[in-house]
C-alpha positions in Angstrom: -113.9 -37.8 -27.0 -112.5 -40.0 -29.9 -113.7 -37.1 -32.6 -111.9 -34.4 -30.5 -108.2 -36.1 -30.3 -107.9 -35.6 -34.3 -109.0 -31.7 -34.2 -107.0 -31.0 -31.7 -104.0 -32.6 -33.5 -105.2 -30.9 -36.7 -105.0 -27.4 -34.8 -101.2 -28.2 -33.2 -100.1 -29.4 -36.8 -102.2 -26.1 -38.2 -99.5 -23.6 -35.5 -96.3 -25.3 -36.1 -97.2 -25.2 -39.6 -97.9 -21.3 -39.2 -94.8 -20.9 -37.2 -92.7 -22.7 -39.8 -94.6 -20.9 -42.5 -93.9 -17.1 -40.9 -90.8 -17.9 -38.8 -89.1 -14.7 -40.4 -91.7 -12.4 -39.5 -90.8 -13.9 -35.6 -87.3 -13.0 -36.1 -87.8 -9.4 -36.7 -89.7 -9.5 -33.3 -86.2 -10.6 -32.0 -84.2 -7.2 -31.4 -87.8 -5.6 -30.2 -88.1 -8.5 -27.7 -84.6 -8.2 -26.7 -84.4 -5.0 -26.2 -87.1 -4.7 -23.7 -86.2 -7.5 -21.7 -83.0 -6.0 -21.5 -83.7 -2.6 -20.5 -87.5 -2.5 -19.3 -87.5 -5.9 -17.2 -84.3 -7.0 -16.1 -83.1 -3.5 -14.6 -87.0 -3.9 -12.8 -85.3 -6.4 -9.9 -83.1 -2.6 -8.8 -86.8 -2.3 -6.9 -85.2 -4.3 -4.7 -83.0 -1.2 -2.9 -86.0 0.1 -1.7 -86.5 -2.2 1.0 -82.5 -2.4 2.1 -79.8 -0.2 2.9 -77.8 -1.0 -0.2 -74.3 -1.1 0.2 -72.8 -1.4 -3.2 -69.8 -3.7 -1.7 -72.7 -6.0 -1.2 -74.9 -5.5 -3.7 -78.4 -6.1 -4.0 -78.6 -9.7 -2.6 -76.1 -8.9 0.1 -77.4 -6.0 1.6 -80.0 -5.8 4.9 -83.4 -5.4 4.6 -85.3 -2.5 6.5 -88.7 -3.6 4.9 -91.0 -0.1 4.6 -88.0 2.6 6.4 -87.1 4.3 3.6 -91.0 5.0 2.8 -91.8 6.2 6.1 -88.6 8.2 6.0 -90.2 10.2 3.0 -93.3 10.5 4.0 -92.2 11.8 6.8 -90.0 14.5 5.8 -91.7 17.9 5.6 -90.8 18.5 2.1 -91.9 15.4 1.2 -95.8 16.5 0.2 -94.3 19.8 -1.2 -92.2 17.5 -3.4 -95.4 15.6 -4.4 -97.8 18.8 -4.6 -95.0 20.5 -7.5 -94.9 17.3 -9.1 -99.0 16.8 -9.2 -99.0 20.8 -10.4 -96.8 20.7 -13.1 -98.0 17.7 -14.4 -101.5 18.8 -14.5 -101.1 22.7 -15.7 -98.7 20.5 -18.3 -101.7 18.1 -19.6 -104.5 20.6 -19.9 -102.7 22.9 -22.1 -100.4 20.5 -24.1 -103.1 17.4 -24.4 -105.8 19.5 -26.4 -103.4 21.6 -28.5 -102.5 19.0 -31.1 -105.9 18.2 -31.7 -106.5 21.8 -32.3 -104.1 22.0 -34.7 -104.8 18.8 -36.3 -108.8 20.1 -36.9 -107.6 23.7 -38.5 -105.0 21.9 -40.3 -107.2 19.4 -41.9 -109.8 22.5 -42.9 -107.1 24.7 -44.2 -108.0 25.3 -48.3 -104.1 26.1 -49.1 -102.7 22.8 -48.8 -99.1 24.2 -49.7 -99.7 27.0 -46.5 -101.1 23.7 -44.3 -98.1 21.7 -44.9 -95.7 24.9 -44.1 -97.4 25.0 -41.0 -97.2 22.0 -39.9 -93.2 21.5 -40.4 -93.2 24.8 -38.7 -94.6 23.1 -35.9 -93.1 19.6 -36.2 -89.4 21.0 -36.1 -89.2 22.1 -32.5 -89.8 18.6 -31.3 -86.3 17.9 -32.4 -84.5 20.7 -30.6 -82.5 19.0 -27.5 -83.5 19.8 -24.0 -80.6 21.5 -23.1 -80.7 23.6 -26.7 -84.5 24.3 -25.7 -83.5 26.0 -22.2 -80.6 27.6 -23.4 -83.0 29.2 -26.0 -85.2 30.1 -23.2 -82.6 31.9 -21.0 -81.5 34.1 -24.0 -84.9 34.9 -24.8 -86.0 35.9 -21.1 -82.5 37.6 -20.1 -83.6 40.3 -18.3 -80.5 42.4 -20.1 -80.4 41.1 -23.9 -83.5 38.9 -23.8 -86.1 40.1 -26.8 -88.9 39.6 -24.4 -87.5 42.2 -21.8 -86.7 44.4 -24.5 -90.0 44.5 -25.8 -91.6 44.9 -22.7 -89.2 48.1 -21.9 -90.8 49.0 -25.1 -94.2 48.9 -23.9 -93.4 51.4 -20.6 -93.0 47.8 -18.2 -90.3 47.0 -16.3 -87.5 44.0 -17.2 -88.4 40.5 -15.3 -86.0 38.0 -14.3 -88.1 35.6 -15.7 -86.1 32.3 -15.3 -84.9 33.1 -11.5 -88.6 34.1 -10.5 -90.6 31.2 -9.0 -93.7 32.8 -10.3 -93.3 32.3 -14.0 -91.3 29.0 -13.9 -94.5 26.9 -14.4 -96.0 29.1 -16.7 -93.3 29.2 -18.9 -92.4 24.9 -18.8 -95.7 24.6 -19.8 -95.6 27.2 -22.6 -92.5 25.7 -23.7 -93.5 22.2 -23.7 -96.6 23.3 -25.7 -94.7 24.8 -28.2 -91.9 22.0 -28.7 -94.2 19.3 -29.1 -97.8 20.6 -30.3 -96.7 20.1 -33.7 -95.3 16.3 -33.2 -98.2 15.5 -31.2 -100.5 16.4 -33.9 -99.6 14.1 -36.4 -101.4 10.8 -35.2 -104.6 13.7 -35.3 -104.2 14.4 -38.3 -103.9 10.5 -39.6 -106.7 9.9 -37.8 -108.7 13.2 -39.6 -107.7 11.4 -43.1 -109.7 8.3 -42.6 -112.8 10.2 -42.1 -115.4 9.1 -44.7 -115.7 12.1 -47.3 -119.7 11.1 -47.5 -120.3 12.6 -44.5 -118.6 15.8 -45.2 -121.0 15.9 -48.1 -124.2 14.7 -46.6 -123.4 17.5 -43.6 -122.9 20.3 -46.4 -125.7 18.8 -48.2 -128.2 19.4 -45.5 -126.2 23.1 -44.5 -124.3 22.0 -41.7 -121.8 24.8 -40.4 -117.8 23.9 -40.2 -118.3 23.7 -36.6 -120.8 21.6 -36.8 -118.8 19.1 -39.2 -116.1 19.2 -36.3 -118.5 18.5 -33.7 -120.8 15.6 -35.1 -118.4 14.2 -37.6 -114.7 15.3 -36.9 -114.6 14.4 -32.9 -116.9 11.4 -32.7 -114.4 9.5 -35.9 -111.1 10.6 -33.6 -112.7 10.1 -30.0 -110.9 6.7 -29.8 -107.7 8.2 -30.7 -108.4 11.1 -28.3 -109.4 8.4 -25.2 -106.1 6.5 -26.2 -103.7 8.9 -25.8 -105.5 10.5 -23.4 -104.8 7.1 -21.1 -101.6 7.3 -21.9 -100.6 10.5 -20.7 -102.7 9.9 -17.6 -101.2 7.0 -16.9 -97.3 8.9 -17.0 -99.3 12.0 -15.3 -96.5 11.7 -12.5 -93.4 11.5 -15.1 -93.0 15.1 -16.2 -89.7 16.0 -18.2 -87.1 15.1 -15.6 -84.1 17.2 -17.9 -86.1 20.3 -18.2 -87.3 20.6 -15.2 -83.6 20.2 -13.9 -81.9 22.4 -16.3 -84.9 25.4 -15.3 -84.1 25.3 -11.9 -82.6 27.2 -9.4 -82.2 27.9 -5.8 -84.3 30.7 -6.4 -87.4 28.8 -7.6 -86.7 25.5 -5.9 -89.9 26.1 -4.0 -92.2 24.9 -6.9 -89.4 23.5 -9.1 -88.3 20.7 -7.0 -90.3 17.6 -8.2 -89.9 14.0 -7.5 -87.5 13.0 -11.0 -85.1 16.0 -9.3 -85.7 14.4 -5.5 -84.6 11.0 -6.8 -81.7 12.7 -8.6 -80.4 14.8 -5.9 -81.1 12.2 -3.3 -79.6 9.3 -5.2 -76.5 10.4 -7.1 -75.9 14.1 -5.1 -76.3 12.3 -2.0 -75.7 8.8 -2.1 -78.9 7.9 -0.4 -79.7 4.8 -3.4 -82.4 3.6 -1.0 -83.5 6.2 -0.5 -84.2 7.6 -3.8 -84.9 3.7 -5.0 -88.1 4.3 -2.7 -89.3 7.4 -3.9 -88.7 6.5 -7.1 -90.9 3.2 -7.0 -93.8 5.2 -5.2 -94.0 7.6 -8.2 -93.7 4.5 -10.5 -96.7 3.0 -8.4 -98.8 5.8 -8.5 -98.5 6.3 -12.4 -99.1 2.3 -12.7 -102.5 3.2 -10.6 -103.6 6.0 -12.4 -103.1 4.1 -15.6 -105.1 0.7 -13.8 -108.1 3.5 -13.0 -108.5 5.7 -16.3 -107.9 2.5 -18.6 -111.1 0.6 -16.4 -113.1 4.6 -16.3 -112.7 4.9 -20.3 -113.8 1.1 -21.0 -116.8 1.9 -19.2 -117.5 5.1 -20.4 -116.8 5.0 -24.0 -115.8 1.0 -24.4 -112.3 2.3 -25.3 -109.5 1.3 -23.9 -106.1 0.1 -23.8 -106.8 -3.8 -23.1 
């Protein structure tokens, strides 16, 4: 007992001494720290107006509680598993095509022999993710205008008839999803292609040494190094499965495809701010954020077991 007092005192002497040592490297934490205290935890105690009728003359600690109303209310509503059926859809048909595409690219990018063509490609790809939303859609309506659109045009072209492309319910998932793919296939395949780069070169060698095909380099050397990467953000976007792109979504949609446009990010909107209904949408709102914060709990403890990957 005697012989522990000094190490103990030794290891508090040994982290102030640290502290004092790296104290700037603690101040450029600061602004981060700030900045998500500000606007990721402090806003988090709105979760509040889910359990109240909030009257904004009374605010949040002055207005009556109702307890689980406003949940029951939703669930009760017969849109209300529509609602969550378009959201679960969209996200889905969004993850399966725009998840693996990146990686895809990363893997022909990183065999490509010109490198001058391969890094051509790849700013062709990367530069979309920087078109605005709005910018993006407006694009979309030119393109698909069933008068001056090139797509109509071209399938006139081809003996078909025009399509209204953007007012028909039928392709407005199809082309979200082709859309998101394209905007952000290229972005998304740039922590791939990092990842590519710290692949030993050996093992490129010992694999062409012993007459391994390309697709068997990609296989047994080229998706085994990445896999952690792959899990990783593969968590991730399961974890925000139930967030797809509120903006889009909104700007794509019409009373004409409302039947499989209206999601839960354009429930909360309409029901919130249209409507006035904070509670309301405050409600909704938390059970999407719950359901994400599940999904997240579940794949993080799946992949741990599975691969001994994970986020914590």
């Amino acid at each position: 007992m005697i012989d522990a007092m000094p190490k103990v005192k030794r290891k508090g002497k040994g982290v102030l001494a640290y502290l004092k040592e790296n104290w700037d490297l603690y101040v450029m934490l600061v602004p981060a720290v700030a900045f998500i205290a500000i606007f990721a935890y402090w806003p988090m105690y709105g979760v509040l107006m889910a359990f109240q009728n909030f009257n904004p003359f009374q605010g949040i600690f002055g207005s009556p509680w109702v307890g689980l109303a406003h949940f029951e209310r939703f669930f009760g509503t017969p849109t209300a598993m529509r609602i969550i059926m378009n959201t679960v859809i969209l996200s889905v048909q969004t993850l399966i095509f725009t998840f693996p595409a990146p990686i895809i690219l990363a893997i022909m990018l990183h065999y490509c022999i010109s490198k001058r063509f391969s890094r051509i490609v790849q700013s062709a790809t990367y530069f979309p993710f920087f078109i605005a939303t709005v910018v993006l859609v407006g694009m979309m309506h030119l393109f698909f205008s069933p008068s001056v659109g090139i797509v109509n045009h071209a399938l006139e072209a081809l003996g078909g008839q025009r399509i209204v492309f953007m007012a028909d319910a039928a392709w407005f998932r199809p082309l979200f999803v082709g859309s998101r793919v394209w905007q952000g296939t290229g972005f998304g395949a740039i922590i791939f292609i990092a990842a590519l780069a710290g692949v030993d070169p050996t093992l490129y060698e010992a694999a062409t040494i012993d007459g391994a095909s390309k697709w068997n380099r990609i296989r047994h050397i080229d998706l085994p190094t990445i896999m952690p990467t792959i899990i990783i953000m593969l968590i991730l976007s399961l974890g925000s499965i139930m967030s797809v792109g509120f903006e889009q979504v909104f700007l794509m949609q019409n009373p004409r495809n409302t039947e499989v446009s209206e999601i839960i990010a354009t429930y909360v909107y309409r029901m919130g701010l249209m409507e006035g209904r904070f509670s309301f949408a405050a409600a909704v709102g938390l059970f999407n954020s719950v359901v994400n914060f599940v999904l997240l709990i579940i794949v993080n403890f799946i992949a741990k077991k599975v691969s001994s990957t994970s986020l914590w």
